[in-house]
GUNUVO-720049 format. One record per residue (C-alpha): x, y, z. Coordinates in steps of 0.1 Angstrom, whole numbers, padded with zeros to 4 digits. Example, Ala and Ser with C-alpha at 12.3 -4.5 7.8 and 13.67 -1.06 7.14 Angstrom:
% GUNUVO-720049
ATOM/u/v/w
ATOM/0123/-0045/0078
ATOM/0137/-0011/0071
//
This chain:
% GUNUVO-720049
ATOM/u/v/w
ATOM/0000/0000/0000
ATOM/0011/0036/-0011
ATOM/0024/0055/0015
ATOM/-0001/0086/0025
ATOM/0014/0120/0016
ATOM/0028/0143/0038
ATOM/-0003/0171/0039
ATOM/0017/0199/0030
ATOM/0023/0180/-0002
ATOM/-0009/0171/-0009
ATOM/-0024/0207/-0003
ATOM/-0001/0221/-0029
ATOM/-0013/0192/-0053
ATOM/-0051/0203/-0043
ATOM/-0046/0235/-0047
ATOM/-0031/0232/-0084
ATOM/-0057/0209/-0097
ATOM/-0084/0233/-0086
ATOM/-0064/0259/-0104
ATOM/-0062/0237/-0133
ATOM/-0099/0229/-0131
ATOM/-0103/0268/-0133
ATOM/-0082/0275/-0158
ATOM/-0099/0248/-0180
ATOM/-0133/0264/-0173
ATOM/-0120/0299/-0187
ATOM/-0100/0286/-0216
ATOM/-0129/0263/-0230
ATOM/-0155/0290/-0227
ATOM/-0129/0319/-0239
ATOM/-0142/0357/-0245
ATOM/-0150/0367/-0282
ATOM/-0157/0402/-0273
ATOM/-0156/0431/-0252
ATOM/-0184/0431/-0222
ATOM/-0173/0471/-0206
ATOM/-0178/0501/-0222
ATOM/-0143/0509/-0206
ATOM/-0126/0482/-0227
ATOM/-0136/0501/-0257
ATOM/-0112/0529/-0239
ATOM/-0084/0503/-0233
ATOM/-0085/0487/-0263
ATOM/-0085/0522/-0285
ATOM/-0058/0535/-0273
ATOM/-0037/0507/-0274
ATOM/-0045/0503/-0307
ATOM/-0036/0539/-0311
ATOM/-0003/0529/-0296
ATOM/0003/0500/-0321
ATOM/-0006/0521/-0352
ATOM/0021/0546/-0340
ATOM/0009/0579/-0325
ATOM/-0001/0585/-0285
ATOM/-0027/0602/-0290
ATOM/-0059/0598/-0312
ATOM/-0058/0608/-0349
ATOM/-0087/0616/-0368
ATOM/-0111/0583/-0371
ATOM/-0094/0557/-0343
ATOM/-0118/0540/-0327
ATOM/-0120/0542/-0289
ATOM/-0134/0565/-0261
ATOM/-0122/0601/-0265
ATOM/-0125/0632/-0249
ATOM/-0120/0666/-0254
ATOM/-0092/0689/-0242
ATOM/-0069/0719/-0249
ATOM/-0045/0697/-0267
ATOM/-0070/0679/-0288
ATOM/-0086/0645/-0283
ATOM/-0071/0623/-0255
ATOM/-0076/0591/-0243
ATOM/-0104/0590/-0211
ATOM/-0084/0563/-0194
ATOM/-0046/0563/-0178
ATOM/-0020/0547/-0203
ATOM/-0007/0518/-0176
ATOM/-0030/0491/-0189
ATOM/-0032/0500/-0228
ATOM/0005/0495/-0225
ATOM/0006/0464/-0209
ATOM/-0024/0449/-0235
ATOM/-0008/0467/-0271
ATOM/0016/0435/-0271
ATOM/-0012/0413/-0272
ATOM/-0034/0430/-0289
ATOM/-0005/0426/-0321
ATOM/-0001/0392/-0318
ATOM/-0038/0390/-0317
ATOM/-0068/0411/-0302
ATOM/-0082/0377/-0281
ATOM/-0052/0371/-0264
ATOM/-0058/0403/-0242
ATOM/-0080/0384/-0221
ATOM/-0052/0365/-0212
ATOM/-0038/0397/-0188
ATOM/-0068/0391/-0164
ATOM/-0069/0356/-0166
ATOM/-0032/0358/-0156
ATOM/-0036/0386/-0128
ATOM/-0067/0360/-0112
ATOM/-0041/0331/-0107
ATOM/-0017/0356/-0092
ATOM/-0038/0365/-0071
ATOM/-0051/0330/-0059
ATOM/-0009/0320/-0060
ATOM/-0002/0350/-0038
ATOM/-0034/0343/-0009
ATOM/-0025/0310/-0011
ATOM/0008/0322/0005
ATOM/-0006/0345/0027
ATOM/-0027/0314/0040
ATOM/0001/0288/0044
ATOM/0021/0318/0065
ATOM/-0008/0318/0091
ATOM/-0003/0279/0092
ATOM/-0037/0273/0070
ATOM/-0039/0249/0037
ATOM/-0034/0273/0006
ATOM/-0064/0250/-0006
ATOM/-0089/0274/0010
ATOM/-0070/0301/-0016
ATOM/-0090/0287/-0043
ATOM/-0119/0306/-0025
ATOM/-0105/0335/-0044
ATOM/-0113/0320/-0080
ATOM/-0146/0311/-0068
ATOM/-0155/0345/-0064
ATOM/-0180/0358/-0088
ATOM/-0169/0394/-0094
ATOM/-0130/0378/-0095
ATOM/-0141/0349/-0129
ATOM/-0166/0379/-0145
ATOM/-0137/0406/-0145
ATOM/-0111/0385/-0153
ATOM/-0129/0380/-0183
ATOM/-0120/0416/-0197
ATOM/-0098/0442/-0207
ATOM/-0105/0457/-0175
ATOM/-0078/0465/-0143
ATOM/-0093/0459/-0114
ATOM/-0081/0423/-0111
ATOM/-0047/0434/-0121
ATOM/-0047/0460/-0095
ATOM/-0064/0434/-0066
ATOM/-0032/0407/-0072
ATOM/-0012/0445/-0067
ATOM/-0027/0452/-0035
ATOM/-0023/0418/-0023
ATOM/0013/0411/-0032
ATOM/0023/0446/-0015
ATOM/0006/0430/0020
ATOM/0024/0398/0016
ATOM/0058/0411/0009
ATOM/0051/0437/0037
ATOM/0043/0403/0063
ATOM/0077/0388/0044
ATOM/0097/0422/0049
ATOM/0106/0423/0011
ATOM/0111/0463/0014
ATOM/0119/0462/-0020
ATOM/0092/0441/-0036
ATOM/0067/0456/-0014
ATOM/0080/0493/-0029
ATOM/0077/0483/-0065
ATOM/0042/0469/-0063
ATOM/0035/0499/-0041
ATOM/0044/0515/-0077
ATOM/0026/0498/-0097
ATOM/-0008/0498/-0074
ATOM/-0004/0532/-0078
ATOM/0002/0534/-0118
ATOM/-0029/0508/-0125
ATOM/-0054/0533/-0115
ATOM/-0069/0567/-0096
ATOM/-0077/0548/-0066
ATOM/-0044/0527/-0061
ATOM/-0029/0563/-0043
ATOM/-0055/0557/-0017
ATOM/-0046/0518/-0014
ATOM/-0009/0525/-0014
ATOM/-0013/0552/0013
ATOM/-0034/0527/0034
ATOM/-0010/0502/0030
ATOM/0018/0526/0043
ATOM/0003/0541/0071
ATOM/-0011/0507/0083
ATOM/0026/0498/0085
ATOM/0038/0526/0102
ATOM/0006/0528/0126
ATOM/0017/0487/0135
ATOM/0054/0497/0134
ATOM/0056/0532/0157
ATOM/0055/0515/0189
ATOM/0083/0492/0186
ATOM/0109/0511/0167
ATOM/0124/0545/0171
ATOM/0116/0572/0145
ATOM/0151/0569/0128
ATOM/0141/0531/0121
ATOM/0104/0533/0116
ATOM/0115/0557/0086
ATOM/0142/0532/0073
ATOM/0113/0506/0073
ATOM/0088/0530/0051
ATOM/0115/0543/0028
ATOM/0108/0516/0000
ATOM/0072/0520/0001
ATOM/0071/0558/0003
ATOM/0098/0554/-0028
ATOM/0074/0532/-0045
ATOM/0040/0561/-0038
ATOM/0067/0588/-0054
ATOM/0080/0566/-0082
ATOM/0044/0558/-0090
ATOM/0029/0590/-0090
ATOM/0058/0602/-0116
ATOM/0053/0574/-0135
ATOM/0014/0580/-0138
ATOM/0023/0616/-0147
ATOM/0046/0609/-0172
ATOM/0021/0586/-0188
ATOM/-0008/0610/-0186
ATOM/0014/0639/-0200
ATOM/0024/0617/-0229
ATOM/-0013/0609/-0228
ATOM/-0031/0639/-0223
ATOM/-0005/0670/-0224
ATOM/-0010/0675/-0186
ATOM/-0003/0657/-0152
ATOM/-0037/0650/-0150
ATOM/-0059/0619/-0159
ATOM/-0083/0625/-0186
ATOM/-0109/0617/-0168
ATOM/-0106/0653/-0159
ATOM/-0118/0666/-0194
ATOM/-0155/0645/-0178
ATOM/-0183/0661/-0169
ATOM/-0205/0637/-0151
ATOM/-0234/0660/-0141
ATOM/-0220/0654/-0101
ATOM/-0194/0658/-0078
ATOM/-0172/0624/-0084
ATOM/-0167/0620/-0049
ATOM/-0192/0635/-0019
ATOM/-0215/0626/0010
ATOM/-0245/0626/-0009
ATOM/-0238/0598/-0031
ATOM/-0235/0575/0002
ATOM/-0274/0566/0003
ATOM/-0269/0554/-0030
ATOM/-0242/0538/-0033
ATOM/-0233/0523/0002
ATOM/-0259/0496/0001
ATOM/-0246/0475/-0026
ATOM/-0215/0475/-0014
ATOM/-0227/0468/0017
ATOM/-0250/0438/0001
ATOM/-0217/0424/-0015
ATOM/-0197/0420/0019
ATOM/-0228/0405/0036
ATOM/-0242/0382/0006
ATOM/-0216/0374/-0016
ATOM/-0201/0351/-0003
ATOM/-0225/0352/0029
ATOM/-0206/0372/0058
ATOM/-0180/0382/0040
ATOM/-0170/0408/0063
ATOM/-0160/0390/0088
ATOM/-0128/0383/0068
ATOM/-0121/0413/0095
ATOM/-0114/0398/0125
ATOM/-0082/0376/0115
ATOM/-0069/0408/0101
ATOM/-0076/0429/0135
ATOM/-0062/0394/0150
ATOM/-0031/0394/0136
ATOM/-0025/0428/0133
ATOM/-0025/0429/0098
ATOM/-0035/0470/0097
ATOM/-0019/0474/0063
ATOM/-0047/0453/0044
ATOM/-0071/0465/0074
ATOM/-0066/0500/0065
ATOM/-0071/0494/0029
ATOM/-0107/0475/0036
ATOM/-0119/0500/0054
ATOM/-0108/0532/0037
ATOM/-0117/0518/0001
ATOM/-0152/0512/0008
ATOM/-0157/0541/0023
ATOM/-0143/0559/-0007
ATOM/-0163/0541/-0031
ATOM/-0196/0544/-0007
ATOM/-0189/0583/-0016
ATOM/-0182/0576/-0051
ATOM/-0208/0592/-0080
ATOM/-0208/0557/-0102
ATOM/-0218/0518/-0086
ATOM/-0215/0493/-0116
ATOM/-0256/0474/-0122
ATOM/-0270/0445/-0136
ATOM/-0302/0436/-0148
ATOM/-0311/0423/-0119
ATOM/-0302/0420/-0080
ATOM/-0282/0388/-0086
ATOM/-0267/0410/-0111
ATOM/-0257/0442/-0093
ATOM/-0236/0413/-0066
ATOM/-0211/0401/-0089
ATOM/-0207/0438/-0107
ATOM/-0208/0461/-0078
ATOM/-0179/0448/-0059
ATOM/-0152/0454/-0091
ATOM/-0150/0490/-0080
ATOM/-0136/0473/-0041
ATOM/-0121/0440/-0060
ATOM/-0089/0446/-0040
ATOM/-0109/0449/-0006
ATOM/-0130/0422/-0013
ATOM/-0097/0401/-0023
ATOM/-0077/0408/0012
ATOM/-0116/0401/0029
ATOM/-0119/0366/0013
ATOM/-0082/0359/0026
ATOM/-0095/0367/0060
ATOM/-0131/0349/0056
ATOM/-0110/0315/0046
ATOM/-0084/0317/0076
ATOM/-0122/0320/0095
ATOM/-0138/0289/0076
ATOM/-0102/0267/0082
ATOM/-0107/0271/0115
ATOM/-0141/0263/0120
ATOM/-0135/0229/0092
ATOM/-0108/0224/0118
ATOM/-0130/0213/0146
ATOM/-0144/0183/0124
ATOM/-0116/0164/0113
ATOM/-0140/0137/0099
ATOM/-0153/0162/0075
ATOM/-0115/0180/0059
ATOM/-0109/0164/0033
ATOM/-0146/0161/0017
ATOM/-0145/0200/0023
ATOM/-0113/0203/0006
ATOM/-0128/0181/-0025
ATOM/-0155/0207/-0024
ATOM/-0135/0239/-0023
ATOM/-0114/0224/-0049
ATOM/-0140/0222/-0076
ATOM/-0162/0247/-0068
ATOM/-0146/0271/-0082
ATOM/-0146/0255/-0115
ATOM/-0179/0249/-0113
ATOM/-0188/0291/-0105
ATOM/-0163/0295/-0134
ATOM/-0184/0277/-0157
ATOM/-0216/0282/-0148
ATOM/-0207/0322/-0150
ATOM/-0186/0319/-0179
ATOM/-0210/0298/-0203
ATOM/-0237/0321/-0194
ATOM/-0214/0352/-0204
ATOM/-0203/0337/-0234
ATOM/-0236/0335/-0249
ATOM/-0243/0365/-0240
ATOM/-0214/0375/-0268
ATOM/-0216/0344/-0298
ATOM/-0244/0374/-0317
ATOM/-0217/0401/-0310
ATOM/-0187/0376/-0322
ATOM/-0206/0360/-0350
ATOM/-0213/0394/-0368
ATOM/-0177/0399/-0362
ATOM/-0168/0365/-0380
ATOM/-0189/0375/-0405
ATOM/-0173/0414/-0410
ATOM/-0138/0394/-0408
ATOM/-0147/0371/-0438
ATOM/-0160/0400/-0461
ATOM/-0128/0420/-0457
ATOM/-0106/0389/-0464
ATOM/-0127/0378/-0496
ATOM/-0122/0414/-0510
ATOM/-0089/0417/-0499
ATOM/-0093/0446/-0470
ATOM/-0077/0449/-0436
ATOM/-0097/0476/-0423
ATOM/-0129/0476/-0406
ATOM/-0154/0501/-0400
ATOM/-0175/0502/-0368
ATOM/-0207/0515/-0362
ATOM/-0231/0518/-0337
ATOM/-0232/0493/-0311
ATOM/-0210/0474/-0332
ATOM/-0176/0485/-0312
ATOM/-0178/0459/-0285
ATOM/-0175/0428/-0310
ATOM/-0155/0449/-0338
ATOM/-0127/0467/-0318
ATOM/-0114/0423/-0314
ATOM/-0110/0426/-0358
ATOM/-0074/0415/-0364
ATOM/-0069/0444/-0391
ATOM/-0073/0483/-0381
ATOM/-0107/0496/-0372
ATOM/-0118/0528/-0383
ATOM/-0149/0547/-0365
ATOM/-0173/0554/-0390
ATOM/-0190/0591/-0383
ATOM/-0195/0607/-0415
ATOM/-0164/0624/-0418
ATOM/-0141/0628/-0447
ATOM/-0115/0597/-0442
ATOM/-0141/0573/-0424
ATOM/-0152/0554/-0456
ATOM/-0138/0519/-0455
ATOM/-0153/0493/-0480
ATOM/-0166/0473/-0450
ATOM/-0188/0485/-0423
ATOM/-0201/0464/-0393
ATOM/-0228/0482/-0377
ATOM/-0254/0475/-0347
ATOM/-0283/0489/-0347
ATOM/-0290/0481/-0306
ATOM/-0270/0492/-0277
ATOM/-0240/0467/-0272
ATOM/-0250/0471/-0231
ATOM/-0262/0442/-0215
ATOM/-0270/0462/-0184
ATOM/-0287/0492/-0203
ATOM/-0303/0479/-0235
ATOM/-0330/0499/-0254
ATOM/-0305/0528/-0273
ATOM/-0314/0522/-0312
ATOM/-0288/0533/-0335
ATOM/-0296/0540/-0376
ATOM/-0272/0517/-0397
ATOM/-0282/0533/-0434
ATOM/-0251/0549/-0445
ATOM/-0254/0565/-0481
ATOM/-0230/0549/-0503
ATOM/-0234/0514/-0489
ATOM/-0252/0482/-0492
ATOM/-0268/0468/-0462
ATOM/-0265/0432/-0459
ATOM/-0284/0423/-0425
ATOM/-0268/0399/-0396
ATOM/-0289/0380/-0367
ATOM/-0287/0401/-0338
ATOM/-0293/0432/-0352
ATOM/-0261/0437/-0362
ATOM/-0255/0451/-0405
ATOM/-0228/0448/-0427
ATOM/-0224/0476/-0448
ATOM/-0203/0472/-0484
ATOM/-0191/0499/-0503
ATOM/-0215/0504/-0530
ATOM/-0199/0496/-0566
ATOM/-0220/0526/-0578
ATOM/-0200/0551/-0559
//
């Protein structure tokens, strides 16, 4: 008879079959087109980037705003960057950056959880999430930015100064609100740190991570001047109609953030109390002070529905919600614990359910894009048969065409936006806020209708 192996082994084998599992799920039910309006953002200006200018020129498709120096991208430059490689080897394989910053993530708790003497098995409760497998299906950040603030709290635990400084960096580059995370972070360290060391060495201790805030914020400015011609995200060129951060949006917006760390997964928030346990203000810090922020924030992301709004509205707290379901596992270990009859059938469980939350989620999103990604198919195999690279978009076409292989070209009108093959939706491409109709007749063209309401549009032969 075998002998039994040792249980640290076997954990690590758990743990990377669940992964597996995961990853399976994701790769078989792959993305075939955008799902965020943001993505269109992302993806146009790294597209810009790849066509060779770093800021918009007339007809590049994307999200653009106004300014003093012309057009300029709405988003910051960090992520375009990161996804322009991809996108040239082929625009599908930019899923692949979230994909990739979800298993980091679930790599770096399951560290965090072996440290406190718990099975980095109960680390695959971070895949399972819903929000986690939904927006690691896109072009999106938050993911990226969650696995940031995560492996900046483990290296702080480690006392890696130096890798805790340059993710301290790079939390700060991803996005607005990784300053706020990165000062959390900081001043949960010194706040844990003041008592036991005198101020010459409690500044020695912060130097790397105040380094990493300062190289961060030049790093974010250099990209948004390159960007934008200021210091300053383009976001500022936005008016939304409200102050983006104030009081009066709590009412609002406090509840379903509150509903996601009570519901999803149930009692979430008492992934506190190991943190306060241990001491752990750092992550602590950046809990508390994140939803608070985004409680007084002027946007919440929707669904359709109230199932819906849980897996969305948490993206904009993904890294809270990350460190929380750290905490909320170390809480569930020790409970599974007292039932040793019972471990490894809850082990079994944990390691498949997050496959099975990845499929489930993942099957019913990609349906939710096949019309999008067969009208794409379709646009793809028009230009090839007469022997065009370029692809005009229309309407709520920009979702499924901005993932063409060839360059895209935004169709308004204008002199120069007259491609020989035009996709074109005549619905809004929003699955959250349906009902815009856009017109697809374009003089000049012949309409050749697609399921879905989606048009192609040829250049006529008459023109």
């Amino acid at each position: 008879m075998p002998a039994e192996q040792p249980p640290a082994r076997r954990d690590a084998l758990l743990f990377a079959v669940g992964v597996a599992l995961w990853l399976a799920a994701q790769l078989a039910t792959w993305p075939v087109a955008l799902s965020f309006g943001d993505e269109i953002g992302y993806v146009g200006q790294s597209r810009a980037l790849l066509d060779g200018h770093l800021r918009p020129q007339p007809g590049d498709a994307g999200i653009w705003l106004q300014s003093d120096h012309g057009p300029v991208g709405k988003y910051p430059l960090f992520l375009p960057l990161i996804i322009a490689p991809l996108c040239a080897l082929g625009p599908r394989l930019m899923f692949a950056v979230g994909i990739f910053a979800a298993l980091a993530l679930a790599l770096i708790g399951a560290r965090i959880l072996r440290m406190w003497g718990r099975s980095p098995v109960w680390a695959l409760l971070l895949l399972a999430h819903p929000t986690v497998v939904v927006i690691a299906r896109t072009v999106m950040v938050d993911v990226m930015l969650a696995a940031f603030a995560v492996g900046a709290w483990y290296a702080l635990a480690r006392e890696r100064r130096v890798a805790a400084g340059v993710l301290t960096a790079l939390i700060v580059a991803a996005k607005p609100p990784g300053i706020m995370i990165a000062a959390a972070l900081i001043a949960g360290e010194a706040v844990q740190l003041w008592r036991t060391l005198p101020l010459r060495g409690l500044l020695a201790r912060l130097a790397p991570l105040g380094i990493g805030i300062a190289a961060g914020v030049a790093l974010t400015a250099a990209l948004n001047v390159v960007a934008t011609g200021t210091p300053w995200y383009g976001y500022a060129k936005q008016d939304v109609g409200a102050p983006l951060f104030s009081l009066t949006h709590i009412p609002q917006r406090l509840p379903w953030h509150a509903a996601g760390l009570l519901l999803s997964p149930p009692l979430l928030i008492a992934g506190v109390w190991p943190l306060w346990r241990r001491r752990a203000l750092g992550p602590l810090f950046v809990v508390v002070g994140l939803v608070a922020a985004m409680s007084c924030y002027v946007f919440v992301d929707r669904g359709r529905s109230f199932a819906e709004t849980l897996v969305l509205a948490p993206r904009l707290i993904l890294p809270a919600v990350a460190i929380l379901i750290i905490g909320y596992a170390d809480v569930l270990a020790g409970l599974v614990a007292r039932f040793p009859a019972f471990t490894r059938w809850v082990s079994v469980v944990i390691v498949v359910l997050p496959a099975l939350v990845c499929w489930t989620l993942a099957s019913r999103h990609r349906r939710w894009q096949e019309a999008p990604a067969e009208a794409l198919a379709s646009a793809h195999q028009l230009a090839a048969a007469l022997d065009q690279r370029e692809l005009g978009l229309m309407g709520g076409s920009f979702k499924a065409g901005m993932l063409f292989p060839g360059r895209i070209v935004a169709v308004d009108g204008t002199p120069g936006s007259h491609p020989a093959v035009v996709l074109c939706g005549e619905e809004s491409s929003s699955h959250r806020q349906p009902g815009r109709v856009f017109h697809c007749d374009l003089p000049g063209y012949d309409d050749r209708p697609l399921p879905g309401g989606f048009h192609l549009l040829v250049r006529s032969q008459r023109r």
